[in-house]
C-alpha positions as CSV (number, residue, x, y, z in Angstrom):
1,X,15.4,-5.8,59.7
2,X,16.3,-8.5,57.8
3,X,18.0,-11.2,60.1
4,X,19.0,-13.6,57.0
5,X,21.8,-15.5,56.0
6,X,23.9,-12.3,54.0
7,X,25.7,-14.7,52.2
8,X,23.1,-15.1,50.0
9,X,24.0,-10.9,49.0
10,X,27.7,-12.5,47.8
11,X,25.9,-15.4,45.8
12,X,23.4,-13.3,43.9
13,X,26.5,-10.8,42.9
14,X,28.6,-14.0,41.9
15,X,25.5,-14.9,39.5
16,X,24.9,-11.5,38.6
17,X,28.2,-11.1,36.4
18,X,27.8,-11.2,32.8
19,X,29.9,-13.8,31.2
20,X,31.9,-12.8,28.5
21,X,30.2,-14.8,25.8
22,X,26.5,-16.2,25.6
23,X,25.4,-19.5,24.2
24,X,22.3,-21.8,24.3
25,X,22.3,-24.3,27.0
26,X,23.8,-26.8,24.1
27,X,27.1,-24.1,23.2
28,X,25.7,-22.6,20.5
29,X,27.1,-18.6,20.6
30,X,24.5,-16.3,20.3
31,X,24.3,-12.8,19.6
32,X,23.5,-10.1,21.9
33,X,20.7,-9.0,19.6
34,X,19.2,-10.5,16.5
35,X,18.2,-8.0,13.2
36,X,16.8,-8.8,10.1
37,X,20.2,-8.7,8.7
38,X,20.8,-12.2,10.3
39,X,17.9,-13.5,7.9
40,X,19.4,-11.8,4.9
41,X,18.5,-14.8,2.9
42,X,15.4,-15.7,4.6
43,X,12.7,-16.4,2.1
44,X,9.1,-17.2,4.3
45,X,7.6,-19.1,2.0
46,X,9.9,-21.6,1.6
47,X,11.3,-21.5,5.3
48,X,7.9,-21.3,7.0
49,X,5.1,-21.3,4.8
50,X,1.5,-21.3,6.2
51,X,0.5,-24.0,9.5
52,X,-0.3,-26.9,7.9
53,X,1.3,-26.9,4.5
54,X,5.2,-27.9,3.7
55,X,7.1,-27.7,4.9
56,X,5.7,-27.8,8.2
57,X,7.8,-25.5,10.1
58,X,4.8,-23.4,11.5
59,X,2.8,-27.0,12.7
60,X,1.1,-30.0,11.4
61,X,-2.1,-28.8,11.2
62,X,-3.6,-25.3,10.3
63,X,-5.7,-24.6,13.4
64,X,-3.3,-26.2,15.5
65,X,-5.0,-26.4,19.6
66,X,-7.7,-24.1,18.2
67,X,-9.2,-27.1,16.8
68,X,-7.9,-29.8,19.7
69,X,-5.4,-29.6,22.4
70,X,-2.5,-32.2,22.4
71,X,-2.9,-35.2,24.6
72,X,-1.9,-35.2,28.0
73,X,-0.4,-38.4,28.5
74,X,1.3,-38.8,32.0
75,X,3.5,-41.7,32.4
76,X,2.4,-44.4,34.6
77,X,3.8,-47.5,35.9
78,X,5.2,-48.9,39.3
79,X,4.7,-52.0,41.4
80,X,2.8,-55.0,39.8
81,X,0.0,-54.8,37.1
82,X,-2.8,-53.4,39.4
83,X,-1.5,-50.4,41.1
84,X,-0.8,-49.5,37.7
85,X,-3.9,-50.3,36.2
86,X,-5.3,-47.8,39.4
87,X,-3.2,-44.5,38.5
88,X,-4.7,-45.0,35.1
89,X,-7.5,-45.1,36.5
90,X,-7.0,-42.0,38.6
91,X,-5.1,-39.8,35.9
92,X,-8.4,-40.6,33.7
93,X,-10.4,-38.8,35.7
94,X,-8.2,-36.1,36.7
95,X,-8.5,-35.2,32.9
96,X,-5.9,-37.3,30.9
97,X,-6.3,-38.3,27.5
98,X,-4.3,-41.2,26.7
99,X,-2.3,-43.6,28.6
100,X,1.7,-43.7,28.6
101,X,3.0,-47.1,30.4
102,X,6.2,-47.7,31.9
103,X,7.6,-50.8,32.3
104,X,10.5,-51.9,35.0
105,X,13.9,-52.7,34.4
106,X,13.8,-56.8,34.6
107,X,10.5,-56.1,31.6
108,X,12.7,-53.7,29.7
109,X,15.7,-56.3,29.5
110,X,13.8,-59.5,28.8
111,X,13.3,-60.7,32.1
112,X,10.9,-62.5,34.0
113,X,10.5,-60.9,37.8
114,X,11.6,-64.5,39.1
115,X,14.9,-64.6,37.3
116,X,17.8,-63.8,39.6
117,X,18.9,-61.2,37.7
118,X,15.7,-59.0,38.4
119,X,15.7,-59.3,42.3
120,X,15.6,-56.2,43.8
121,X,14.2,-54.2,40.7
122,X,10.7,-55.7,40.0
123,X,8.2,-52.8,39.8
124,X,10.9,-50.4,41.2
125,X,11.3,-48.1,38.0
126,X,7.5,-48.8,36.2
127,X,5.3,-51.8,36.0
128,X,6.0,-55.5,36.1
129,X,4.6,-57.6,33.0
130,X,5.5,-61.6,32.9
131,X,3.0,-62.5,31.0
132,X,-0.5,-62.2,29.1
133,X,-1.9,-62.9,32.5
134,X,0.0,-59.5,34.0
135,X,-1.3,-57.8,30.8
136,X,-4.9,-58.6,31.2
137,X,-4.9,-57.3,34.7
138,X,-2.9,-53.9,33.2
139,X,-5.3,-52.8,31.3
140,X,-8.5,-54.2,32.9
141,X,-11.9,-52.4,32.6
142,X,-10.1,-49.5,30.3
143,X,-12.1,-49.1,26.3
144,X,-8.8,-49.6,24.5
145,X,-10.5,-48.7,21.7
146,X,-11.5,-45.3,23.0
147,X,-8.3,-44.3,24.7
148,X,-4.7,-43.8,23.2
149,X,-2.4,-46.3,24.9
150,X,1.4,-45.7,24.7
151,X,3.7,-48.5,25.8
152,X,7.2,-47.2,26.6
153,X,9.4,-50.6,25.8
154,X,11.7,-51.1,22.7
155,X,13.8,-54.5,23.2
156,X,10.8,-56.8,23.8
157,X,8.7,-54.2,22.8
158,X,7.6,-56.9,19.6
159,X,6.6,-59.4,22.5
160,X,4.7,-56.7,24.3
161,X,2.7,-55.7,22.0
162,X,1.8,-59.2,21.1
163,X,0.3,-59.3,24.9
164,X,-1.4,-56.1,24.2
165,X,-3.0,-57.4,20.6
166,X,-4.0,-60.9,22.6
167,X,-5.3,-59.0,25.7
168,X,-7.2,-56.6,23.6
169,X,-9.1,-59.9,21.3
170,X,-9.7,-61.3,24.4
171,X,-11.6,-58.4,25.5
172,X,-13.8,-58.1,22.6
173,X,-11.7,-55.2,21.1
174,X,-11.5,-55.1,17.0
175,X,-7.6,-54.4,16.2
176,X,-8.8,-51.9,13.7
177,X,-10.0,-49.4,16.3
178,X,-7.0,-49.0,18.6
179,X,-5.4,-46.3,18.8
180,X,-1.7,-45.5,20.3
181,X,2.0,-45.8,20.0
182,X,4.9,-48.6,20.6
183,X,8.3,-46.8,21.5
184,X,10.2,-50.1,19.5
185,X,13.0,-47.7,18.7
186,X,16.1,-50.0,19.1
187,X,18.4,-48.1,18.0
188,X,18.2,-45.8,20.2
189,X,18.5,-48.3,22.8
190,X,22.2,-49.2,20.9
191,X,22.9,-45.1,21.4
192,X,21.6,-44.1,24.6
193,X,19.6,-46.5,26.7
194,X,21.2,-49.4,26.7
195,X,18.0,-52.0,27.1
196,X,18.7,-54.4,24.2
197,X,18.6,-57.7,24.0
198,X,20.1,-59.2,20.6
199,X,22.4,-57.7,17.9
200,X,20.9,-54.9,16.0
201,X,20.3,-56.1,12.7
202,X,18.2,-59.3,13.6
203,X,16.2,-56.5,16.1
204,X,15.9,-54.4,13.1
205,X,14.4,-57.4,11.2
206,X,11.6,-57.9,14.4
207,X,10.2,-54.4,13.7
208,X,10.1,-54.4,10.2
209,X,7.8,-58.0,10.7
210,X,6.0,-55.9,13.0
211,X,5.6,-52.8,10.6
212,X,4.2,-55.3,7.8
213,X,1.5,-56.6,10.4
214,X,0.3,-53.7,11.7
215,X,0.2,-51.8,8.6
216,X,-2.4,-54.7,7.4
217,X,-3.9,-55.5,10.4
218,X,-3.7,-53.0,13.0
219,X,-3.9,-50.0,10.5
220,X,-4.5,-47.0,13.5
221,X,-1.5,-48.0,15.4
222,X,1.8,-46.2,15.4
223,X,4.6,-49.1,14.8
224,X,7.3,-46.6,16.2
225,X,8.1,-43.6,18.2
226,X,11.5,-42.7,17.3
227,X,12.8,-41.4,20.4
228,X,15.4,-38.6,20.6
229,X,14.1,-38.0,24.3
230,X,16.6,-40.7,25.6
231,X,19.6,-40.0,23.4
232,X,19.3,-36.2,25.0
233,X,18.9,-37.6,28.6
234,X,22.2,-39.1,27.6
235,X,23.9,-35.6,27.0
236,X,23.1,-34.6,23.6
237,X,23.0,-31.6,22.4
238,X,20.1,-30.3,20.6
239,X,21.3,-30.3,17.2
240,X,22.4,-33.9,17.8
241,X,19.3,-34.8,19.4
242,X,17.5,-33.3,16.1
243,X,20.1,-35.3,14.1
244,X,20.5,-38.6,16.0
245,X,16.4,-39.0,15.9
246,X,16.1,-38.1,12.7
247,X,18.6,-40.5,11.2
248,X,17.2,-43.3,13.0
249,X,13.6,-42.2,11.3
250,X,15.4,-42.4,8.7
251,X,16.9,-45.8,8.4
252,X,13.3,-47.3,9.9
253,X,11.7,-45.7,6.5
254,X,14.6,-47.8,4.5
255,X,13.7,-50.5,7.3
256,X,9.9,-50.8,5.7
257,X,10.7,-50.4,2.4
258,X,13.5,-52.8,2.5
259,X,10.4,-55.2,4.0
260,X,7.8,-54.3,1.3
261,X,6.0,-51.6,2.4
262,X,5.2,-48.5,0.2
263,X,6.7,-45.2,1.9
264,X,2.9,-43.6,2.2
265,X,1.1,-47.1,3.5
266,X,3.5,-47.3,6.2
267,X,5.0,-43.9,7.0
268,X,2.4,-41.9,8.2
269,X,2.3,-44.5,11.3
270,X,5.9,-43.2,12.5
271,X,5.7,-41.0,15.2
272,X,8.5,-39.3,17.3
273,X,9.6,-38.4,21.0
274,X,11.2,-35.2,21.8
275,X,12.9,-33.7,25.2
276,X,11.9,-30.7,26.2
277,X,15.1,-29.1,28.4
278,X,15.5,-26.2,30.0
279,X,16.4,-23.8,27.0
280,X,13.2,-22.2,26.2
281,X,13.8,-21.1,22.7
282,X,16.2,-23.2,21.6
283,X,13.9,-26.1,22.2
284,X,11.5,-24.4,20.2
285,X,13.3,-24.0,17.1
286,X,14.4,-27.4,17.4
287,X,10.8,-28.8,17.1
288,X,10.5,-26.3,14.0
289,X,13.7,-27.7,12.4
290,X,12.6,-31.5,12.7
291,X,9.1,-31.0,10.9
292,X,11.0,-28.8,8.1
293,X,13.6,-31.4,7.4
294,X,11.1,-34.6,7.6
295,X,9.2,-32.9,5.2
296,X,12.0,-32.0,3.0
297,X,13.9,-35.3,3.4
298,X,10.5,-37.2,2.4
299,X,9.1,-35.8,-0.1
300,X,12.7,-35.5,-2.2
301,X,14.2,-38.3,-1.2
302,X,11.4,-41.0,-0.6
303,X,9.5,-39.5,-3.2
304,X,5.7,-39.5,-0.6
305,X,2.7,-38.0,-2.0
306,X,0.2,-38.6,1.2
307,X,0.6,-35.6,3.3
308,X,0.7,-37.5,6.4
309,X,4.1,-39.0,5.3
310,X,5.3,-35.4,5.3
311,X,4.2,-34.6,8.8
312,X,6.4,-35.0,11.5
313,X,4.1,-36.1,14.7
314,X,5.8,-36.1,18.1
315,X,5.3,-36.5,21.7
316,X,7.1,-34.1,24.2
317,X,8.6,-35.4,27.8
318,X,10.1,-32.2,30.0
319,X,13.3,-33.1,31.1
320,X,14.1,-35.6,33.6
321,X,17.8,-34.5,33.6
322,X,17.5,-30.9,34.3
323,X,15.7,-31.6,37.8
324,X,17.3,-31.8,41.0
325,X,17.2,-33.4,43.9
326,X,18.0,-30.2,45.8
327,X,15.4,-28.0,46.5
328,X,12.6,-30.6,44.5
329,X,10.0,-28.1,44.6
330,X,12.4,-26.0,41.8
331,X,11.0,-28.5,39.2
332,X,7.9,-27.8,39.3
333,X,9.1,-24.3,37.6
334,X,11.5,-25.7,35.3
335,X,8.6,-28.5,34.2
336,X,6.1,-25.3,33.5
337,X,9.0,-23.5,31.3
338,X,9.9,-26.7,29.2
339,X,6.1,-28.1,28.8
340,X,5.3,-24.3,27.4
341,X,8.7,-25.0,24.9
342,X,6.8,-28.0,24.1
343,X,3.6,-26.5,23.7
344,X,5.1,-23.2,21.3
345,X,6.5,-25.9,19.3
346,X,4.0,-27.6,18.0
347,X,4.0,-31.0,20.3
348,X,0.8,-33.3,19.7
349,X,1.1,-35.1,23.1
350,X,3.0,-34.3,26.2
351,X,4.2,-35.3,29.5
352,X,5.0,-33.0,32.5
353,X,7.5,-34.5,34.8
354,X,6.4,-34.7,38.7
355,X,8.5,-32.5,41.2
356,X,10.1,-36.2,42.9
357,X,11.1,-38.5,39.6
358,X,14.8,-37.4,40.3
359,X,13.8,-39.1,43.6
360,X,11.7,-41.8,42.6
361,X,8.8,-42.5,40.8
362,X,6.0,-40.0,41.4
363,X,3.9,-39.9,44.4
364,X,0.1,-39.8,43.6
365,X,0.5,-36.0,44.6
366,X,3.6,-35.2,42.5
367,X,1.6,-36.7,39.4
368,X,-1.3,-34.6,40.1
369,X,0.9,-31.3,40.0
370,X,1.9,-32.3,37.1
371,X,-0.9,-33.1,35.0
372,X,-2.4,-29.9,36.4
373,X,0.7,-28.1,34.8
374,X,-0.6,-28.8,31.8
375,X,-3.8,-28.1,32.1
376,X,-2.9,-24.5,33.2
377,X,-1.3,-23.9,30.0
378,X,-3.8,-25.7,28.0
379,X,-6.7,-23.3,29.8
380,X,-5.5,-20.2,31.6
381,X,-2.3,-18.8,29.6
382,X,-3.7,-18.0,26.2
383,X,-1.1,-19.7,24.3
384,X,-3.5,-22.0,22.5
385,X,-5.1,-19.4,20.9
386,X,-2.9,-18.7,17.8
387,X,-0.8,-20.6,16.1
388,X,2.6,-20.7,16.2
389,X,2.8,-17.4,17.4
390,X,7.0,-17.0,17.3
391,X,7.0,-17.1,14.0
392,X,9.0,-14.5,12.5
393,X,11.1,-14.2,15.7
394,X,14.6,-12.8,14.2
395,X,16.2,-15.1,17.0
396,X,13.7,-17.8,16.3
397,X,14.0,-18.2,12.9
398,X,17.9,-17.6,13.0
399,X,17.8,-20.4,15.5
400,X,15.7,-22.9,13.3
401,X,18.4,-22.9,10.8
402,X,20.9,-22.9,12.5
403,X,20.0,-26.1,14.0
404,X,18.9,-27.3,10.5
405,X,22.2,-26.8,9.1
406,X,24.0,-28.4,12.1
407,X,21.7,-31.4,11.6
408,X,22.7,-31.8,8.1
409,X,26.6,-31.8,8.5
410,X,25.6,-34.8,11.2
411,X,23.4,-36.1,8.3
412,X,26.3,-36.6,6.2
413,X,28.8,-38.0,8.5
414,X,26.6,-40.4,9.3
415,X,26.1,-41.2,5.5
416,X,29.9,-41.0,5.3
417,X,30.2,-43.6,8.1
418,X,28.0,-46.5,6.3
419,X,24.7,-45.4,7.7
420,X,23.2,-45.5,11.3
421,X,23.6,-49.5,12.1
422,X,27.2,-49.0,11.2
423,X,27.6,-45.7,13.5
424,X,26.1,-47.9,16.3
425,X,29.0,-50.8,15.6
426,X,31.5,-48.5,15.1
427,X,30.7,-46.4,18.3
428,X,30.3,-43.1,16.6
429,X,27.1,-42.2,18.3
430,X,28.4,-43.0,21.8
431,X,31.7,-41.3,21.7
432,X,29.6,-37.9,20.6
433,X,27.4,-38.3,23.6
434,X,30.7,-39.0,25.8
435,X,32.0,-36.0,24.4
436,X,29.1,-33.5,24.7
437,X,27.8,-34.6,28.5
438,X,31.6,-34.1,29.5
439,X,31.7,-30.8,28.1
440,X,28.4,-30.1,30.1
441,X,29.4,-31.0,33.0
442,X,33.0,-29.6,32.7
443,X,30.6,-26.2,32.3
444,X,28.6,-27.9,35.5
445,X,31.8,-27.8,38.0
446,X,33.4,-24.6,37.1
447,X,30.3,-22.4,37.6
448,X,29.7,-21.6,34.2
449,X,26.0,-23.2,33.8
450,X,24.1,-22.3,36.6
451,X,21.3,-25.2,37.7
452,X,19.7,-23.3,40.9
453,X,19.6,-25.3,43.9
454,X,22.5,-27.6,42.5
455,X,25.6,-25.4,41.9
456,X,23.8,-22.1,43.0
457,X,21.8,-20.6,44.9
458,X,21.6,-24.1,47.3
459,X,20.9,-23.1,50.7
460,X,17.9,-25.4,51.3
461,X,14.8,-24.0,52.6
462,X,13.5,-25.0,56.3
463,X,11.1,-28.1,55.8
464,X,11.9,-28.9,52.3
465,X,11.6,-32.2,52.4
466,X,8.8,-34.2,50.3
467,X,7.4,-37.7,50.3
468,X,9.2,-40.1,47.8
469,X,7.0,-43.0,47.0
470,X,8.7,-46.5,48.2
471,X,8.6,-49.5,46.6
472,X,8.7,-52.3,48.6
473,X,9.8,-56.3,48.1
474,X,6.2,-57.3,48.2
475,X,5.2,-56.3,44.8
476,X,8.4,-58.8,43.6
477,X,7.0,-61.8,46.0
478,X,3.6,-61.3,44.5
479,X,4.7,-61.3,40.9
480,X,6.8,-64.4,41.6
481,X,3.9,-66.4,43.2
482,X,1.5,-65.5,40.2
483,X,4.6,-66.4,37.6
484,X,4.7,-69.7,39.5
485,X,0.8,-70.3,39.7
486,X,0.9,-69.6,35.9
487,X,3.7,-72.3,35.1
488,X,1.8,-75.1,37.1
489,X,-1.7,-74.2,35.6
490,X,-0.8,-73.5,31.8
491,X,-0.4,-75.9,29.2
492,X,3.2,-76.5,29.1
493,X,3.6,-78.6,26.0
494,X,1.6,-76.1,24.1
495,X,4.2,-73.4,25.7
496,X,6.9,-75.8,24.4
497,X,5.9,-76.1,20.8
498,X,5.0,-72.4,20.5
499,X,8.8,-71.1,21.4
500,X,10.3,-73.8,19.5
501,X,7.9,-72.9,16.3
502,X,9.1,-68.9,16.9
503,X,12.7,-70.4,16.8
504,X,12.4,-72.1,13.5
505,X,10.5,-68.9,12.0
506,X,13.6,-66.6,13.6
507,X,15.8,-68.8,11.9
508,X,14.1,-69.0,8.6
509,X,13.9,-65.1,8.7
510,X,9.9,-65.6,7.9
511,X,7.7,-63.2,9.3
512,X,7.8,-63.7,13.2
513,X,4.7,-61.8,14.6
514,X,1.9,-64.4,14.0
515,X,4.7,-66.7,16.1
516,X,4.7,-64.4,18.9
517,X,1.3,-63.9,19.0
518,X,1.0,-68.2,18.9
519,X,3.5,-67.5,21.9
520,X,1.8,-65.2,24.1
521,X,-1.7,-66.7,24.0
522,X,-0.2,-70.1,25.1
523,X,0.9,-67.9,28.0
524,X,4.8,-68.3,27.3
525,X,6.5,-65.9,29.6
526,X,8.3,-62.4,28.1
527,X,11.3,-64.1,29.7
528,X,10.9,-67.7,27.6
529,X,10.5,-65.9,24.5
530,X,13.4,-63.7,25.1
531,X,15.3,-66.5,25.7
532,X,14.6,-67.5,22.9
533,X,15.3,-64.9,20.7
534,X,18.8,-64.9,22.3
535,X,19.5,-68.6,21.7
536,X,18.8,-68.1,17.9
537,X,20.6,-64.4,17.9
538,X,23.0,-64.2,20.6
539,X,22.6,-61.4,23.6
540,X,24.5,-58.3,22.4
541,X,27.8,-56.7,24.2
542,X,28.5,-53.2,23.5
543,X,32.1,-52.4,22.1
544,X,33.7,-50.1,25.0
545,X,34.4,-46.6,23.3
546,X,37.4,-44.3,24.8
């Protein structure tokens, strides 16, 4: 006999009810059944085509994970520069191929771990960097020009990199073999994120200096990974996410051409970064709709002949806001269901979420789940064996335009508004974010959206409690005694002249890269240049939207 809680009988029922109309975890209604009659004017070769040829919609490359399977890039970063550089290590021989690198909060704002500003927070949320010395010890003993590296940082992301270039000539490495991806997506940092540092045009102008050096000096490297991962975290919908990311893309291509560059010497080193939520096949067509407009929008508008400036590339994180802190070992599930989205859509590199990062960053154990996620669909499920295998999908292909189409009204109102730097200053980007999480979560609290574990189905199970890796005050005192050991030992007046040459070259509006780097091997601090950047810029304030 079952000697249970028969509450449980009254929840399922509750659940069980059919709502009287069905939409896609972002509103959209959907039909009960889709026929061909919702693709009345569906012509396939023009909507899909064949994988690998425009405009894309069916993947990037003909034999898709026949040929290779996309990178599995965990993201890694807590505490100071060694732990770090030890999960690398670890998630390297567990079978990852590239590196992803998180940075902590004081990093990510343009502070040095000794400021007061950063107590409390040094290597609580990723990995603390200072300094060149901090970056040398990151990425110690790793072939940087054998593995992809991604660096996860967009306001100092400029200085960063700068370490990274200087670490990686230190070490012997030629800058025309590496191999990876800079997020440097400000704007979305303006729209979602919030981790800026100066106003947005003088930020837009440190990328485009960046874009020109890399595309003549570091020729392998993506420049940017336009991120529309964050701007969903923030409660976008889909079709804005799709939108949102897209526009920025699109004002970094006028960004580079505005700079010098030629669309197809520059272009094909854009990359992008997608969520992956909960909605299985809504996520899907939304990775199908972002290759077919890039294409489109590309070749019409920007006039590119190389094909590589006609294929969108993108990265896939599951999402961190649809797990729970009740009942943690549900996200393993969801994690599976979203990384298989990712997968059906086409992703070239992905990250599985662990079980605890609603809790905290991810115990050594949590990462390994995760990473073995992948691996499971990579190996055992089948799913790499033909490509895009939806294709054709009434609801699929129904989906794919719809999301297209709701893209392209965005596109316009954006046009409408003065472009994307102006939606940013006039707050249009935040109040459509305010607007769509509160509708969520107005959804959320009256039992309409289901999250099991959260507002259903919560009775926790006996023992569920898992370890949450702690961070504790001694990775800050160590990062503050090295910062001060650094100060006393470097050569302070060559520190000195560097930031106040970067400040006449920030003023002048000359090409400040070659400045940073002067910065960064003198062993200036990310926090001195930042300062620096602010004294000739000003720190940015957000105007409060309503």
């Amino acid at each position: 006999m079952y000697g249970g809680n028969f509450s449980m009988v009254s929840e399922l029922t509750k659940h069980k009810s059919k709502p009287k109309e069905f939409e896609t975890i972002s509103g959209i209604g959907v039909k009960t059944v889709y026929t061909q009659d919702d693709l009345k004017d569906f012509d396939p070769k023009t909507k899909l085509g064949e994988p690998g040829k425009f405009p894309y919609t069916r993947g990037i490359h003909e034999n898709m994970y026949q040929g290779k399977v996309w990178t599995m890039r965990q993201f890694a970063g807590y505490g100071g520069p060694e732990e770090t550089n030890e999960r690398f290590k670890y998630l390297l021989c567990q079978g990852q191929t590239g590196l992803s690198t998180a940075f902590d909060l004081p990093t990510l704002m343009g502070y040095d771990s000794d400021n007061p500003k950063a107590h409390g927070e040094v290597g609580v949320c990723g990995v603390a960097v200072d300094s060149l010395s901090d970056m040398e010890i990151l990425y110690r003993d790793i072939p940087l020009d054998k593995i992809s590296t991604s660096m996860t940082i967009n306001g100092p992301a400029v200085i960063i990199y700068a370490m990274f270039l200087a670490n990686a000539k230190k070490q012997g490495f030629d800058w025309k073999n590496l191999n990876g991806t800079l997020q440097n997506d400000i704007f979305k940092e303006y729209i979602a994120q919030k981790t800026y540092l100066i106003p947005p045009r003088p930020a837009l102008k440190l990328i485009q200096d960046m874009m020109v050096f890399c595309t003549h000096n570091v020729p392998r490297w993506n420049t940017i990974s336009v991120s529309g991962y964050h701007i969903r975290e923030a409660g976008a919908t889909a079709a804005q996410e799709l939108a949102f990311t897209l526009s920025d893309g699109f004002a970094y291509v006028d960004a580079g051409i505005e700079a010098g560059l030629k669309v197809d010497d520059f272009v094909p080193r854009l990359s992008f970064f997608f969520n992956a939520h909960i909605d299985f096949f809504e996520e899907i067509a939304k990775y199908r709709a972002a290759r077919r407009i890039w294409a489109k929008r590309m070749r019409d508008k920007y006039g590119a002949k190389d094909e590589r400036s006609l294929k969108l590339r993108f990265h896939t994180q599951t999402a961190g806001c649809s797990l729970t802190a009740q009942q943690p070992e549900n996200n393993i599930v969801r994690t599976a269901i979203e990384a298989l989205a990712g997968v059906l859509g086409g992703t070239q590199s992905l990250h599985t979420n662990s079980m605890d990062e609603v809790l905290g960053l991810p115990t050594q154990k949590a990462a390994h789940i995760a990473l073995r996620t992948q691996q499971i669909i990579a190996y055992e499920t089948g799913v790499t064996n033909v490509v895009d295998p939806l294709a054709g999908s009434y609801y699929v292909e129904w989906l794919t335009d719809e999301l297209e189409r709701q893209a392209n009204e965005y596109f316009a109102k954006i046009d409408e508004i003065g472009g994307v730097i102006a939606g940013i200053e006039k707050g249009f980007f935040m109040k459509e974010l305010a607007d769509s999480a509160y509708k969520f979560q107005q959804k959320m609290d009256s039992g309409e959206r289901i999250f099991v574990g959260l507002n259903g189905f919560n009775d926790e199970a006996p023992g569920n409690k898992i370890d949450i890796l702690k961070i504790g005050c001694e990775y800050e005192d160590r990062q503050i005694d090295r910062l001060k050991k650094l100060k006393n030992e470097r050569d302070n007046n060559k520190v000195n002249t560097s930031l106040n040459h970067l400040k006449e070259v920030l003023e002048k509006s000359e090409n400040s890269f070659p400045a940073l780097l002067e910065c960064v091997e003198s062993y200036a601090t990310l926090g001195e240049i930042c300062d620096a950047m602010r004294e000739v810029f000003g720190a940015y304030r957000e105007n409060a939207v309503l």
